[in-house]
N, C-alpha and C positions, 0 to 999 in steps of 0.2 A: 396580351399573351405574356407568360412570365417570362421572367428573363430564363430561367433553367430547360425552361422548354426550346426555346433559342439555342441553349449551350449542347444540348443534345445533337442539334446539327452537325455538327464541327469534331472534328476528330482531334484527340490533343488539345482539348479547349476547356481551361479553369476560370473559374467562378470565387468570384471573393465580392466582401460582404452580403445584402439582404437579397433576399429574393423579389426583386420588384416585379411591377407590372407594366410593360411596354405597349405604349398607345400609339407610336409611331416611328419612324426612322427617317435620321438627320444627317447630313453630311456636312451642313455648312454652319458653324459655330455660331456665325451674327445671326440666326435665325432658329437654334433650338428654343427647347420652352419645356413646358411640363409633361411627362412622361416619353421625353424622346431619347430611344437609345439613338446617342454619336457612336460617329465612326471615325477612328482616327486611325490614317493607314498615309504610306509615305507616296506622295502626290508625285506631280515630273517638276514641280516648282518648290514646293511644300511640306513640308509633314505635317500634316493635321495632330499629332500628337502634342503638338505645341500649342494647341486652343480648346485644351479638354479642360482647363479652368474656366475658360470664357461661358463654353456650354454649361460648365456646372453654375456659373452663376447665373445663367438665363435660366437654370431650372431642370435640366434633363435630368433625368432617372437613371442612367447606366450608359456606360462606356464598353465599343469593342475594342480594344485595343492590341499593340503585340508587344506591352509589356507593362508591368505591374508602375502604373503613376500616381504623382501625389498630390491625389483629390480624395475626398470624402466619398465619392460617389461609387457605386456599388459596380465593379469591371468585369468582362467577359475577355478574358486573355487568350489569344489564339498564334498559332503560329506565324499565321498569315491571311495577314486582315483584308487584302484581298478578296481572298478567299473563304474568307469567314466573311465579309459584307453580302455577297452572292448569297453565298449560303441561308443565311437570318433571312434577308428579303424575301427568298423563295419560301421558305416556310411560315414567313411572316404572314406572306399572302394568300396562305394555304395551298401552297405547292401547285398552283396554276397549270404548270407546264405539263403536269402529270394525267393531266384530264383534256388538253388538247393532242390533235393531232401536229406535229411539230415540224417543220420543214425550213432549214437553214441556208442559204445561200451566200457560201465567198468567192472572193476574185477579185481582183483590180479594176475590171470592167465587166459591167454588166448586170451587179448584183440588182441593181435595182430594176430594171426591164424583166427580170427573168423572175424577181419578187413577185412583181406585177403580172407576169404573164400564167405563173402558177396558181395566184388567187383567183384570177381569171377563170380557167381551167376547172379548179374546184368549184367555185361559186355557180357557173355552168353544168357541172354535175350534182348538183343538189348539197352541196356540204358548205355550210357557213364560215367561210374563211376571213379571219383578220390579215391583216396587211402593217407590216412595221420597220422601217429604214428610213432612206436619205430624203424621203419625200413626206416622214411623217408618221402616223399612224391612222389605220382608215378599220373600220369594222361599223355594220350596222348604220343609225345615221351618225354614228362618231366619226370625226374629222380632230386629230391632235398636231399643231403645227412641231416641223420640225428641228430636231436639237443636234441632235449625233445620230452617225447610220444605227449604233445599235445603244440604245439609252444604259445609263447607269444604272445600276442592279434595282436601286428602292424604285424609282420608275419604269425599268423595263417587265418587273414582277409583279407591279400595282398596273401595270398597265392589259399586262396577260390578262389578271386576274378581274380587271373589268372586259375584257375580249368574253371571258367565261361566262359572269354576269347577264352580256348580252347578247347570251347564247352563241358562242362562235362554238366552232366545232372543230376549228384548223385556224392556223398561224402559218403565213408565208413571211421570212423574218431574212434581210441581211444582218452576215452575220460579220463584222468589219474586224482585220488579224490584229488592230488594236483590243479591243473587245475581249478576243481570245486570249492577247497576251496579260491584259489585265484580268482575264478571269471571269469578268461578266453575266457568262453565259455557262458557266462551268454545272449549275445544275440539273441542267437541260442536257436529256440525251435525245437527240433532235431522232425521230422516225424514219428521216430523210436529209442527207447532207449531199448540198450542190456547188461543184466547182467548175468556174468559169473560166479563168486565166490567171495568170503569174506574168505583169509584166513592172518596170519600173514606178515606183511611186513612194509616199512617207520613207524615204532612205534618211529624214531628218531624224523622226523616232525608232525607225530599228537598225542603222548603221549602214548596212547592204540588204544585197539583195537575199539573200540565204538567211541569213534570220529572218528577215520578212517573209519569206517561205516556212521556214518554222513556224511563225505563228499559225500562219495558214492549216497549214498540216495537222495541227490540233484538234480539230475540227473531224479529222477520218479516221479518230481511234475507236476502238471499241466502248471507251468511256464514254464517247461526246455525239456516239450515232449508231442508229442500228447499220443502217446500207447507207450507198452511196453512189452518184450521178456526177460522170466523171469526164472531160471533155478529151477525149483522144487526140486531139491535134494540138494541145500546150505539151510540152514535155514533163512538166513537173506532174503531170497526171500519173506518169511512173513510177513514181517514189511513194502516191496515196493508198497503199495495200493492207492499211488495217481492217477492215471493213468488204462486206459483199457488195460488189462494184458493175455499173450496167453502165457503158463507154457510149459516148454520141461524138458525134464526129461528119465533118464536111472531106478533109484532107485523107485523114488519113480511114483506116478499115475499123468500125463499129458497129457495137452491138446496133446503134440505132444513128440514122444517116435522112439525109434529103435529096429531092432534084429537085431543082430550081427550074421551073416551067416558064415561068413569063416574069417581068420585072420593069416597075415603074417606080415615078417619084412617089406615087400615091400609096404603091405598096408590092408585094410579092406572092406570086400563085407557087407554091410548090406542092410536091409529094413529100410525104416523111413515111419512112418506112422504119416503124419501132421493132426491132425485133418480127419481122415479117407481117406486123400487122399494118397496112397501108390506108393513109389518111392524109384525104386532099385539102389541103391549107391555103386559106386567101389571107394574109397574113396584111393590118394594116398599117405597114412600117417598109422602109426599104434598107440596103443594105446589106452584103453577106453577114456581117457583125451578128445582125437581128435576126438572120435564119440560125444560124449559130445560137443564139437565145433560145430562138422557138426552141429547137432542137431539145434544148437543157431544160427547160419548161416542160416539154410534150414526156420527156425521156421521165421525168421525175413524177408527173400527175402520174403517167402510166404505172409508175411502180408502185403507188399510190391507190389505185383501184381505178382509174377515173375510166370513162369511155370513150371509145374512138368521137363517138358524135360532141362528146364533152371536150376534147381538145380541139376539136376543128372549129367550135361553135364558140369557144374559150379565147384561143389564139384572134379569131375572127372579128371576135368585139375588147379587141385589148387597147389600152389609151395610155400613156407612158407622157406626164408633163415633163417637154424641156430633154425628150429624148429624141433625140435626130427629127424635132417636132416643125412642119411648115407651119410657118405663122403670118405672112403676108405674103402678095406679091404686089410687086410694084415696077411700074414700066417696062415689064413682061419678064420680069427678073422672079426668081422667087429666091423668100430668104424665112434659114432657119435657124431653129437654136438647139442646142446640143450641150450636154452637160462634160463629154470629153474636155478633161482636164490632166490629162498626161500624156508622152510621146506616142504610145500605140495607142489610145483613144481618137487626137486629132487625124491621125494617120489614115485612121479606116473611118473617120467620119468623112473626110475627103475622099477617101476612094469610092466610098459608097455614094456620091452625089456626084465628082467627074463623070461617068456614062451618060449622065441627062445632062451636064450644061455644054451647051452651042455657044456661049461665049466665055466670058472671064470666071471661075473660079475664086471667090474672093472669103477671107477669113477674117474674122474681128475674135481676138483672144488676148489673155494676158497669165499670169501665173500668182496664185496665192502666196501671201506672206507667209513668214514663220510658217515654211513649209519646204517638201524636199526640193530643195536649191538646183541639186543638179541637172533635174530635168529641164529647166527654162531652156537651156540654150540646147537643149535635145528637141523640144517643143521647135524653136527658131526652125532652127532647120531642117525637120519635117516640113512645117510650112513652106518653109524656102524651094520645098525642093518639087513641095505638091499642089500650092497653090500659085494662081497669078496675080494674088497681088495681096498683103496682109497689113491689117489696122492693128498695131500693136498697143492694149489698153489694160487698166488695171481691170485685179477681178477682184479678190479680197485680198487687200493688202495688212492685212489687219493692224500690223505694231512694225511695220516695215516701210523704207522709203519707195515709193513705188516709183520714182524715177530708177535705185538702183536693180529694181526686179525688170524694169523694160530694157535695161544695159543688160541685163543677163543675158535674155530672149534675142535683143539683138546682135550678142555676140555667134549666135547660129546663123545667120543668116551672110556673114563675114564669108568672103570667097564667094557666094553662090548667088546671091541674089541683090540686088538693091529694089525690089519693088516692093518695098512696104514703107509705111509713113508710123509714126507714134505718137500717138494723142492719150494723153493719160487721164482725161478724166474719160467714163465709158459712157455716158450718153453723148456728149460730144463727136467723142467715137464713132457711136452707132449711127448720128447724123449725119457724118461725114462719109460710113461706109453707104448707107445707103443711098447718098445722092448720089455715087458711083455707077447706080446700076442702071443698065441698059438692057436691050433686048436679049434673050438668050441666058444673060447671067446668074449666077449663083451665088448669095451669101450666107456664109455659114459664124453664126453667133457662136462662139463655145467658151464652156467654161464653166457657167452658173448654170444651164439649162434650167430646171424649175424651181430654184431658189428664189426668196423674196426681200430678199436681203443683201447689200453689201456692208462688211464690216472695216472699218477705217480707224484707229485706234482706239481699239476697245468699246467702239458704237456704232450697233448696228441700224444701219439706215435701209427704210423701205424701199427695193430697188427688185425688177422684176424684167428680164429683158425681153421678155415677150409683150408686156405690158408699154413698155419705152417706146418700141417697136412701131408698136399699133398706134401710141400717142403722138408721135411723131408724125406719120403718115396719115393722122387727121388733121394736124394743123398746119400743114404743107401745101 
């Protein structure tokens, strides 16, 4: 593709010297080569701007840059390379997004259950849905292991556009307020935008809580979506009024709502009544949290064209790794895992499992490095205050000392509780929570749900806690 063709994207966007030909696109200097437009754009560590000689001496053909530098190589100057990397990708890849159906899903919690439960829904309805967030990328028999909920633009446009390839017909995508703030997803006007909740989390990269609501909110303008699937019972769902808007809700009064009929560990019978149309749901997840999901799942297929029989039959074979998922049981204990990793995640991952345990209540969690700090000791004392008795253990600590991340978490639990022990490595951990259980009890793993990986300074090690789990309790 020429580079002029490229420059065309971008508003405000000059072109100096030749007009090459772009065979592919490069973000990382030690690995350009012949025909790769770089991108150099100012990183949270970095500015890439500073290794457009390096690329040029591996060979690349042009630079996007946001200001006229001094290389030989032929530059595509734009305001904001952000936003010009989006840009190029998307058209690079022949505008992918433009020929799927598009369906985005934000929120602190939930994006990925409700990813899932949407492609669900479609796939059920005859329409060939890819699947792309924290769990990965799923379409056809493609299986792409996971990076970031919502990939960087040259992968997440090369990835569309193999969805395309093999025939997808719809995208169910979280879409993460990092993402939006860096612009990622800015060429995509999603069909369908889904909001879950607003509650504490990355307060490390966006300061509080109100910018990180900004991000979010970008998402429900008229540039970033046609409609929108809005959960009436967060408040910040009031402020989302760019866009034509269809409310679900448990709490408070919704277009589209549930009754909850019967409820086990194994899963939830309700009703959902979409805008009057009533559809009986065996739903195989427990939880108010996950009827809440359905809801935003069922609320969004539906605006989507799906059918009644297509949600129920959707919802009903939905599988969610590492999401409030039972994975053993053992000496008549059962024990799960759950990817809840912030204060209102463990929150309601415990309330949704109290009702069935007869005995003890038990948590095994810890809190990510180089990550927002304040919540550890909000985590603590959640725990403290809702379970009987917590394994406090690393999760990824990445570039962090994970003794000073377990002083965090412990300082919640100060005044309220002394029934937790801390064991920092986490199979250790998990060994030791599980010998704990007895009849009746409940342990709940959070944190990684279906990650496969723990990252420990700057190496990530194959670590799977479902997998730990299970291996344990066969050589026991």
């Amino acid at each position: 593709m020429k580079l002029s063709e490229l420059a065309n994207e971008i508003k405000g966007a000059t072109r100096t010297g030749s007009d090459v030909c772009i065979r592919s696109l490069c973000t990382d200097s030690r690995v350009a080569g012949p025909g790769d437009l770089f991108f150099c754009f100012r990183g949270t560590h970095a500015d890439s701007h500073a290794f457009a000689a390096e690329a040029e001496e591996r060979g690349a053909a042009a630079l996007l840059c946001e200001r006229g530098l001094d290389v030989s190589l032929p530059q595509l100057i734009v305001p904001d390379a952000r936003e010009g990397m989006a840009r190029v990708s998307a058209a690079f890849y022949g505008h992918p997004e433009r020929s799927l159906m598009t369906v985005g899903i934000t929120g602190t919690n939930g994006k990925t259950t409700v990813a899932h439960m949407i492609r669900s829904i479609l796939n059920a309805d005859g329409k060939r849905t890819g699947l792309l967030g924290t769990l990965g990328a799923r379409y056809g028999d493609v299986v792409i292991p996971p990076t970031l909920t919502t990939p960087d633009p040259a992968a997440l446009f090369s990835t569309l556009a193999d969805m395309r390839r093999h025939g997808m017909e719809a995208v169910s995508m979280e879409v993460s307020a990092h993402a939006l703030a860096l612009k990622k997803t800015i060429p995509i006007r999603f069909d369908l935008a889904v909001f879950t909740n607003l509650t504490q989390d990355h307060l490390d990269f966006f300061g509080d809580l109100r910018s990180y609501g900004e991000a979010k909110a970008q998402l429900f303008t008229s540039a970033s979506c046609r409609a929108a699937v809005l959960n009436a019972d967060d408040p910040f769902s009031r402020t989302l009024g760019g866009v034509p808007a269809t409310t679900y809700g448990l709490d408070n009064p919704a277009d589209c709502f549930a009754l909850i009929e019967r409820e086990s560990l194994s899963g939830t019978q309700m009703m959902l009544n979409l805008e009057d149309d009533l559809i009986e749901v065996n739903l195989p997840m427990t939880g108010r949290h996950n009827v809440s999901n359905a809801l935003a799942a069922a609320t969004a297929a539906k605006k989507l064209g799906a059918s009644s029989e297509s949600i129920a039959k959707g919802l009903g074979e939905v599988s969610v790794e590492g999401r409030l998922e039972l994975v053993a049981s053992v000496n008549g204990a059962e024990v799960f895992v759950d990817f809840a990793h912030t204060p209102d995640g463990i929150r309601k991952s415990l309330e949704a499992l109290r009702p069935y345990c007869k005995g003890r209540l038990i948590i095994l969690f810890g809190c990510g490095g180089n990550r927002d700090a304040a919540k550890r000791p909000l985590m603590g004392e959640i725990a403290a205050k809702t379970a009987d008795f917590s394994v406090l253990t690393s999760d990824n600590p990445r570039y962090e000392d994970p003794i000073a991340i377990l002083s965090a978490i412990e300082e919640g639990f100060s005044g309220i509780s002394d029934n937790y022990t801390v064991i920092e490595e986490r199979e250790e951990a998990t060994r030791y929570a599980l010998s704990l259980l007895g009849a009746g009890d409940i342990l709940l793993i959070a944190g990684k749900g279906g990650e496969h990986e723990q990252e420990i300074m700057g190496i990530k090690y194959a670590y799977n806690d479902k997998a730990i789990v299970r291996s344990i309790l066969e050589k026991s």
